[in-house]
N, C-alpha and C positions, 0 to 999 in steps of 0.2 A: 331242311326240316327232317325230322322223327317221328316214325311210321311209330304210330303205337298201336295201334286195330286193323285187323281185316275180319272181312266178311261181305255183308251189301255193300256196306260203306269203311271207305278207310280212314283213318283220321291219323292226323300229322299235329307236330310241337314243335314250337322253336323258341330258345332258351334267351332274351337278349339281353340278361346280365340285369347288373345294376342300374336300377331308372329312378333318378335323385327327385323328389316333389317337385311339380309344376313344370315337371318333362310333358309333351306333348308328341305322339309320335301315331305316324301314318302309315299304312299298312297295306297291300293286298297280296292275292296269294297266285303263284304263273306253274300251272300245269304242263308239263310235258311229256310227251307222248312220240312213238315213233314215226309219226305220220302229220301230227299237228302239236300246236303252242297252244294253251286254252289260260284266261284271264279269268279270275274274280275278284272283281275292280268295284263290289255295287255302284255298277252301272257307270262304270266312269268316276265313281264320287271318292272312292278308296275308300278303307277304313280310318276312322283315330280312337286311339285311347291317349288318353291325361290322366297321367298320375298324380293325385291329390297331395297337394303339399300336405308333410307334418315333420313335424321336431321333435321325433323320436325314432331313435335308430338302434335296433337291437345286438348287441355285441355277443359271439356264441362264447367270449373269454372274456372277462376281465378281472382279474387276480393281483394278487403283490405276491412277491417271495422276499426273506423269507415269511412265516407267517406271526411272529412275534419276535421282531427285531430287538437286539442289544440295544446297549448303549452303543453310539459312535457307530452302529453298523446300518450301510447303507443299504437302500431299498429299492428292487427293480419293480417294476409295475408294468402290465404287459395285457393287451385288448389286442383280438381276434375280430376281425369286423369286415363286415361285406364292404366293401368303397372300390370307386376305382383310383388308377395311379394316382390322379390328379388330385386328389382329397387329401387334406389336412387335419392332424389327429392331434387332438391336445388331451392333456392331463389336467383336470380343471379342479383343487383342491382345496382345503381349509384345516386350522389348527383352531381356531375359536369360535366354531360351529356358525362358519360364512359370515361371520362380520367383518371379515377377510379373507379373500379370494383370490389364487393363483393359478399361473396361469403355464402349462410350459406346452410345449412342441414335442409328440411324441415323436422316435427315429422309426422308420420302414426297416424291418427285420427280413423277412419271407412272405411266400405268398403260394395259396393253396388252393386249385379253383377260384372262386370270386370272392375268398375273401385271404386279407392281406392282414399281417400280424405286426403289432407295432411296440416298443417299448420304450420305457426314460428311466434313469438310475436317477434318484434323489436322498438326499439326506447327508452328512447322517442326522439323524435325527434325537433330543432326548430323550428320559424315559419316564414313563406315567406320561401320555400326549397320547390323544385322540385327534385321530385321522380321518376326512371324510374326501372319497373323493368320486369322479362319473368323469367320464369321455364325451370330448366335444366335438364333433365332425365339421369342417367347413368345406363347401362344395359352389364355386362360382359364385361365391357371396353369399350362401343359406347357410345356415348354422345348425344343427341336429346334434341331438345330445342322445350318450349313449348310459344308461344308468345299469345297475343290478335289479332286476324283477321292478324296475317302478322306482328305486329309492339308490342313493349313494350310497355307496359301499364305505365300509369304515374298516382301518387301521388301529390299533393300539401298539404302541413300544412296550417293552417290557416293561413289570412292575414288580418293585419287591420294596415289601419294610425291613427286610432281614437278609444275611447272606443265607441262602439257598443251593449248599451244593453239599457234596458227602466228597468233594476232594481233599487232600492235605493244601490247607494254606501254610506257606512256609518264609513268608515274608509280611511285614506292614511298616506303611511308614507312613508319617502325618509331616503336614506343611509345615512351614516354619508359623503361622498365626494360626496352625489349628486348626481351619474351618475346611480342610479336605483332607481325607484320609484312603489309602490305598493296598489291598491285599489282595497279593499272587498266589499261583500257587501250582498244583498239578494239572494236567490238560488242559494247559493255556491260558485254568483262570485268571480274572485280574476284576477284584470288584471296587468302586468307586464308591466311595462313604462324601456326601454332601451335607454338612452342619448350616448348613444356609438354606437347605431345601427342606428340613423337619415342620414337620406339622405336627397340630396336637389332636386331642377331641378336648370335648368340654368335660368328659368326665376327669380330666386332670393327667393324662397320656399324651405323648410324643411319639410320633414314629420316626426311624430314621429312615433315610435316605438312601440307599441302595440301592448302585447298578451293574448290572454284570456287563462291563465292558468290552465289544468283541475286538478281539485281537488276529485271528483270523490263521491263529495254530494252533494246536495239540499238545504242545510240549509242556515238558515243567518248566515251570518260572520261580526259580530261586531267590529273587532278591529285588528289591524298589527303593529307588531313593529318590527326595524330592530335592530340585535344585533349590539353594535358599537366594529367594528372589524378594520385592518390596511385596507394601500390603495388595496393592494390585494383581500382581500376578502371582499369587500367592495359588499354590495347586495346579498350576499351567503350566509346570517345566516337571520331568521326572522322567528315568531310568528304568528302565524293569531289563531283567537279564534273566538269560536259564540255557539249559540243554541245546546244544547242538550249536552253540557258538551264537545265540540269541543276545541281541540288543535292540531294545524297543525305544524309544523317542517319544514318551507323552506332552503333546501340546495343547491341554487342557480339552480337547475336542477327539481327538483320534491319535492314533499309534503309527509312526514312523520305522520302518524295518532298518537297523543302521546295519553295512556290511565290513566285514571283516575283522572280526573274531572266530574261532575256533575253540572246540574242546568245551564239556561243559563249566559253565560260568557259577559261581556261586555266591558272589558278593557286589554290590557298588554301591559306591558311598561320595560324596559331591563334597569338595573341600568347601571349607568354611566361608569364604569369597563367591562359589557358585562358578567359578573361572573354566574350573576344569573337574572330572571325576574321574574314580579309579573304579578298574573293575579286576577282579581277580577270580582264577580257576583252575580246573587241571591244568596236570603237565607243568608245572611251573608257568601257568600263561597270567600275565600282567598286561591291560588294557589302560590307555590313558585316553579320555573320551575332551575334546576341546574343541569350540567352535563346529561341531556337527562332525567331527574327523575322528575316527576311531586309527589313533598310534599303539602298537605292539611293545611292549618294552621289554627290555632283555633280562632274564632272573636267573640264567646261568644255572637253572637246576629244573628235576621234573618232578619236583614236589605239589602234592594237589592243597591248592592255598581254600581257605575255606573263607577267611574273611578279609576284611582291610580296614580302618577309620585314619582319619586326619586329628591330628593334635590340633585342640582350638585356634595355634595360629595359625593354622594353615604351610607350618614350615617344614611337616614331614607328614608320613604317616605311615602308621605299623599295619605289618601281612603275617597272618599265620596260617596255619594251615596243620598238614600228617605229620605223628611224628615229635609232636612238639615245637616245629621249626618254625620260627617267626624273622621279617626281614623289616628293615627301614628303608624307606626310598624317600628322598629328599629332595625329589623334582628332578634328577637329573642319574643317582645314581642309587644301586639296590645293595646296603650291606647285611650280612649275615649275622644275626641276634642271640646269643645265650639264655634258654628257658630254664633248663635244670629242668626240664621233664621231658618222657617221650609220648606222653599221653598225648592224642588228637586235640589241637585248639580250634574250636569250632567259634567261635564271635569275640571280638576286643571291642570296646567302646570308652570313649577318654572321657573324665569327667572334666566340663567344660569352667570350672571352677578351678581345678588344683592343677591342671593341665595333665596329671597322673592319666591311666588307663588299667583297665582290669580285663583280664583273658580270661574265658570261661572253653572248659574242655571236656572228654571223658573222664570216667570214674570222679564223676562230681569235681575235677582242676577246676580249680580259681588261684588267676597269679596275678598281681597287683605289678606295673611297669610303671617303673620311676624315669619320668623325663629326662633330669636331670643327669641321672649317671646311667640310662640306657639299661637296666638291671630288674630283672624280672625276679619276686618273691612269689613263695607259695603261703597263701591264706585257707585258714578251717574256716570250707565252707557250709561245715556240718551234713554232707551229701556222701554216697555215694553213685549219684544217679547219674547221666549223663547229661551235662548241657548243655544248649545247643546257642539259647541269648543272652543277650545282654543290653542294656540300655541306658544312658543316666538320665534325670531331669536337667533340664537346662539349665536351673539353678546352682546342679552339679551336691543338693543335699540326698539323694537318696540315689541309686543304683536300683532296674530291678531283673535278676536273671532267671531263668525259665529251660524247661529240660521235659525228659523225660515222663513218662507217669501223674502228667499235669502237676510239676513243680515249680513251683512261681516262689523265689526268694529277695526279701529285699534287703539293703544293705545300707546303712549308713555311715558307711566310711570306717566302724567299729566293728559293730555287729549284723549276724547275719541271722534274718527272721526268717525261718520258712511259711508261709503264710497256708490259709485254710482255703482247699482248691474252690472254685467259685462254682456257684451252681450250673451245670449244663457243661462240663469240662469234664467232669469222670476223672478216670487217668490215660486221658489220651495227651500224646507226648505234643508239647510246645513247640515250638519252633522261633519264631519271630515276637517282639517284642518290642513297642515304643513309648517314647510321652508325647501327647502334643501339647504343645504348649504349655508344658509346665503343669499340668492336668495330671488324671490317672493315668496308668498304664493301660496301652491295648496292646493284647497280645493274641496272634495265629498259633493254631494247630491243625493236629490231625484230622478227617474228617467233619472239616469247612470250620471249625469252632474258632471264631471271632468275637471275642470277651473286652468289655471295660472290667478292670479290674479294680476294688475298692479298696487302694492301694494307701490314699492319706487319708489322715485320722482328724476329724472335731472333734476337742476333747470339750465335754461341757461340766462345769461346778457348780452345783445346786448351792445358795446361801440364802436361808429366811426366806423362803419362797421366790427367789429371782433366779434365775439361769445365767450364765457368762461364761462368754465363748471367747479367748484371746486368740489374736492371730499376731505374734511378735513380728513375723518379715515385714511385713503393712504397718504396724502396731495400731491395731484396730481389736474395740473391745467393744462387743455388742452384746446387749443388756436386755433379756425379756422377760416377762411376764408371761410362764406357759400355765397356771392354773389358779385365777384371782382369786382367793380365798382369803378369810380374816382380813386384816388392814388393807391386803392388797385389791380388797371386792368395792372397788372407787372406777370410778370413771377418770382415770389421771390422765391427763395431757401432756404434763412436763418432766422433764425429770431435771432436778437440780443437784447441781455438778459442782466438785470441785477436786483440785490437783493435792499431792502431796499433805496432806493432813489439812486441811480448807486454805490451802496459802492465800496468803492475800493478793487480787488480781485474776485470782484461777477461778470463782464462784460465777457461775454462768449458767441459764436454760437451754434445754434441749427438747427438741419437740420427739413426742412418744407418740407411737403409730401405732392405731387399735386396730386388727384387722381381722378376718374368720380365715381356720381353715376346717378340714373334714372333721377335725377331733375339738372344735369349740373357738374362742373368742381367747386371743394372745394381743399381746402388745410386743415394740420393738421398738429400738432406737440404736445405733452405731456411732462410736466413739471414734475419729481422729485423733487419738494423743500426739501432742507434742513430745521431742525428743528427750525433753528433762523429767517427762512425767514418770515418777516410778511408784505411784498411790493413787490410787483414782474412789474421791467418797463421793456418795450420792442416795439421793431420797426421792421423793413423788410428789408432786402436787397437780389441783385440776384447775388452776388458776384464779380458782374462788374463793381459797383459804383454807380447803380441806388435803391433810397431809397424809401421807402414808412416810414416816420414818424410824420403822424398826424399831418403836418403841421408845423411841429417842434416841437411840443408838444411829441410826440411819446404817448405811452397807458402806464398808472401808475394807477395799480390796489392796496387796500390795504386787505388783504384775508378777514380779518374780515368781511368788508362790503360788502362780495357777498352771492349771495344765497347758499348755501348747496343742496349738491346732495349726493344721498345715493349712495352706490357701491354695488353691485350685484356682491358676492363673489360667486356665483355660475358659472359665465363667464369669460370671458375676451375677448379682441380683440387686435389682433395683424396686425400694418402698418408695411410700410415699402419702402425699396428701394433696386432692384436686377440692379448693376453696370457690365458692361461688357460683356449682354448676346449679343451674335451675332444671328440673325436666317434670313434664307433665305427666302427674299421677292419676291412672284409669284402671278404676273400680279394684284399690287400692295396692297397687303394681307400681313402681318407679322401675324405669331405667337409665340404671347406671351408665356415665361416660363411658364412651368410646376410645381408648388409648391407642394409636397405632404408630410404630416403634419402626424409625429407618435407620439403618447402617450406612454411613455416607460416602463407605466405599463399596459397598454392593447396592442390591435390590434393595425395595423393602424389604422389612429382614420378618417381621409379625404383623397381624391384623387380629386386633382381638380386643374381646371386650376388659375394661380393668375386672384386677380381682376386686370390688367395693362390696366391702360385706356389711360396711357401717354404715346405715338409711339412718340420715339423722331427717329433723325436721326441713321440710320443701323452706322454712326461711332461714334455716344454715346451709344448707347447699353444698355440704362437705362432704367427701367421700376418702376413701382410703383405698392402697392397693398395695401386693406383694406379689413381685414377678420371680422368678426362677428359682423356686425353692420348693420339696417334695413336700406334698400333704397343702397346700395351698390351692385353688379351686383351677387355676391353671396349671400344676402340676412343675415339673421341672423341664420347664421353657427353656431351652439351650442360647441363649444369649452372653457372646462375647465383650470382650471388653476394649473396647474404642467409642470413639466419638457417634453420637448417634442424634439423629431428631425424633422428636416426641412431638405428635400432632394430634390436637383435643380438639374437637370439634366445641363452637360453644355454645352454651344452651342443650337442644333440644336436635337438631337440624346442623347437618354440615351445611346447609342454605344460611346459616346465621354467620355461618366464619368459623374458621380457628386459630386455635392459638397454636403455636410455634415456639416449639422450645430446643436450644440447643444444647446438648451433654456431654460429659466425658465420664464414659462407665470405667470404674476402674476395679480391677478382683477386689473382691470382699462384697462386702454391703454399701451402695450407694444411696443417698436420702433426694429428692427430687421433689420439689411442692411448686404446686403450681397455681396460677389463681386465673381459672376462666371466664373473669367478671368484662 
């Protein structure tokens, strides 16, 4: 024992550690003396004290580092806590606020006095997730929980709607279907764009998706390429490379350090098969990446190569690099290429259409490579700036390349457009450039700017108050009603159709979709033409006799003479008409159907109410809707185009049933009617 007082009387302490609830322990105190042994035993009877059980046990730590985790970056968790050896430490946790509960074993780390420190690495974890979690002590079968002041402590992962950083992004590349998107860039960024994870508000906004992926180094990272794999694993295989001989391994969850490479790296690009990819960098260094094995390949020179791509068959592909020097390697051997320039070639990309490729360089180069005879030409690309991308659409009709002074030019195969820099770009220099999916471009630059670019045109033809929007690649011609006035101020439901100057067998109905947006009350309807069709006439009726046709004239368009609109195969948007829904009106309020929209090879992909702007009478039951299109009450709903289910609850009550519909969205405008009776 520990003298702690003299004077008349002395008094002594003694320390006995940790005493778990419903300890019982006995006590007396034995005096000794130089001459005698003295007891105080009360009276023979000893002392006890009992420690009253309770199920709370105060931790002097319990923390996570770090304190707002990446994406993909794991999470140590670490309590300080009085226990003896014998005691069992858990992490006892939840992601959907304890309607599910885990459970793990924390490890014994150190030990400090009477109390011992313990930790568990977990995760890695996504991002936007809330974290709750408390310490469970078990001791001889009692269980004692250890919490923060009273309450679990809470986690959040990172969260962003936007990329968040002031580094140069100098790479991006998107999946082969679009739905994930990737930019690198300086001090190791690498952020993660998810088109599956968008949400909207009701005021008609979407946010994306956005993660800053840890990677778990400093360096620059020059270049990302997605391997092209099925709709499955679509965003689950990718390349990221940079400085210091870096090769990263994305497996849709975390980063892979792949070893051996050298010098820094500035390009990789995945052959058209997905089999194998190239990387290219200083020194003449040529990397062939297969089956997880990173091979060296010979380039017999120390030229610093800037880029690389595969010609769409995958049977060769061009390197260029300082200098103007560009090489071919064909799987096995590297030969030496004639540019006619000595300007730096900083990006090639082959249009996957003509199998050709176009080089972009300093002092604004662009050289056009002929597959066939191996022969590099110089194209005015109206620039003097320097370029750094290039990119084709998969279709292989447009080109768009990107440089210096936030220059973004598009090319179709003729001519070269310099377009008008996008808001929020300035003239900070570009870098990286892609399409997904046939989509607009995204393009990286300087100080974190990652832009969609509004790259294809809808071109629209006002005639007698109707609108018409052709899209020849689809040959899809859709017909609205943006402001009912004179003839058009009818309540039409149909519109009646016909081919080629009303040929006979071509006169058919088409149902006209009335719907609201922020700017008033429109109709729609989209045209599937047949292959022969080169005339498309048509008029309006409400099915009751009352005409809307131009005065007699009706509208006779001939497709040749309208504008062309490009299709944004990245999208789609689906109208439509829900017939039969009944729903109870209180204190005179209906609400509209419930639409909620699966992707059958992801998650649910939306949950949202329709756009029904059309309250007709509780005994028509009809309702209308217009999904992914700007100025509509949901806004532009990023929904792709595949096979999807559509689930209507019916009536009033998902307790009633629904209905189950199955789709195939396909770019353009798809029509969908449904009858929830």
């Amino acid at each position: 024992m520990v003298l702690l007082e003299k004077g008349n009387q002395l008094k002594y302490e003694a320390d006995l550690g940790y005493l778990g609830g419903g300890t019982t322990v006995k006590y007396c105190a034995c005096i000794y003396t130089s001459t005698e042994t003295k007891w105080a035993n009360n009276n023979g009877w000893n002392y006890e004290l009992y420690i009253q059980p309770s199920d709370t046990i105060y931790p002097s730590e319990l923390t996570h580092t770090p304190s707002n985790p990446k994406y993909n970056e794991k999470v140590t968790f670490i309590t300080t806590i009085p226990v003896e050896s014998s005691a069992k430490v858990y992490l006892v946790w939840t992601t959907d606020g304890w309607t599910t509960i885990h459970e793990d074993e924390m490890t014994f780390k150190s030990i400090s006095g009477n109390e011992r420190t313990y930790q568990l690495i977990k995760g890695p974890f996504p991002s936007n997730m809330n974290i709750f979690y408390c310490i469970k002590v078990a001791i001889e079968g009692v269980s004692y929980w250890g919490t923060h002041f009273g309450s679990a402590k809470q986690l959040t992962t990172a969260q962003c709607e936007g990329i968040s950083t002031t580094a140069s992004l100098k790479s991006v590349a998107w999946s082969k279907f679009g739905k994930y998107g990737m930019f690198v860039g300086s001090s190791g960024n690498v952020w993660l764009y998810n088109a599956m994870e968008c949400d909207f508000t009701w005021g008609g906004n979407f946010h994306l998706s956005y993660s800053r992926v840890y990677t778990g180094i400093t360096s620059t990272l020059n270049s990302v390429s997605f391997q092209p794999t099925d709709e499955k694993l679509d965003g689950k295989r990718a390349l990221v490379v940079g400085s210091s001989g870096t090769v990263l391994f994305w497996d849709g969850v975390s980063f892979t350090k792949i070893n051996g490479a050298n010098g820094t790296l500035n390009k990789v690009s995945w052959s058209p098969s997905g089999q194998c990819a190239l990387i290219v960098g200083s020194n003449g260094g040529i990397y062939k990446y297969e089956g997880g094995i990173l091979t060296k390949v010979e380039s017999n020179t120390t030229t610093t190569f800037y880029s690389v791509a595969w010609h769409p068959s995958g049977s060769h592909a061009i390197i260029v690099g300082a200098s103007g020097k560009a090489y071919k390697y064909n799987g096995k051997t590297i030969t030496k290429l004639t540019t006619g320039t000595t300007s730096a070639l900083y990006d090639i990309a082959f249009n996957p259409s003509t199998g050709n490729a176009i080089a972009v360089g300093s002092s604004g180069k662009v050289l056009k490579y002929n597959s066939a005879s191996c022969n590099f030409s110089l194209l005015q690309s109206g620039t003097t700036k320097t370029l750094y991308g290039v990119a084709y659409r998969q279709l292989g009709d447009y080109a768009c390349i990107v440089g210096a002074s936030g220059t973004i030019i598009k090319y179709d195969g003729v001519t070269f457009t310099k377009l008008d820099i996008p808001q929020g770009l300035g003239t900070n220099t570009v870098y990286g450039v892609t399409f997904p999916a046939n989509g607009n471009p995204w393009i990286a630059g300087a100080s974190g700017k990652a832009i969609k670019v509004s790259f294809l045109k809808e071109s629209a033809y006002s005639y007698d108050g109707v609108v018409l929007y052709y899209y020849p690649s689809i040959r899809q011609l859709v017909i609205r009603i943006e402001n009912a006035q004179g003839q058009l101020n009818g309540d039409y439901k149909y519109v009646r159709l016909g081919y080629n100057g009303w040929a006979t067998g071509t006169v058919h109905d088409v149902k006209l979709v009335k719907y609201e947006t922020q700017a008033g009350t429109k109709w729609i309807t989209a045209l599937d033409l047949p292959k022969n069709v080169t005339s498309v006439n048509f008029c309006f009726h409400d099915g009751a006799g009352n005409w809307a046709n131009n005065n007699g004239a009706n509208w006779n368009v001939v497709l040749n003479t309208l504008p062309q609109s490009d299709v944004d195969y990245s999208k789609t948007r689906i109208f439509g008409l829900v017939h039969n829904y009944y729903v109870i009106v209180t204190n005179g309020w209906a609400i509209p159907p419930q639409l909620s929209l699966h992707n059958i090879m992801t998650q649910p992909l939306f949950l949202y109410r329709s756009a029904s702007v059309y309250f007709p009478s509780s005994s028509n039951g009809e309702y209308s809707f217009l999904v992914g299109e700007t100025g509509s009450y949901l806004g532009t709903v990023p929904i792709f185009p595949g096979r999807y289910v559509i689930v209507l609850p019916r009536k009033s009550s998902m307790l009633d049933g629904a209905e189950i519909i199955n789709v195939e969205l396909k770019p353009g405008y798809n029509f969908v009617e449904i009858d929830a009776a």
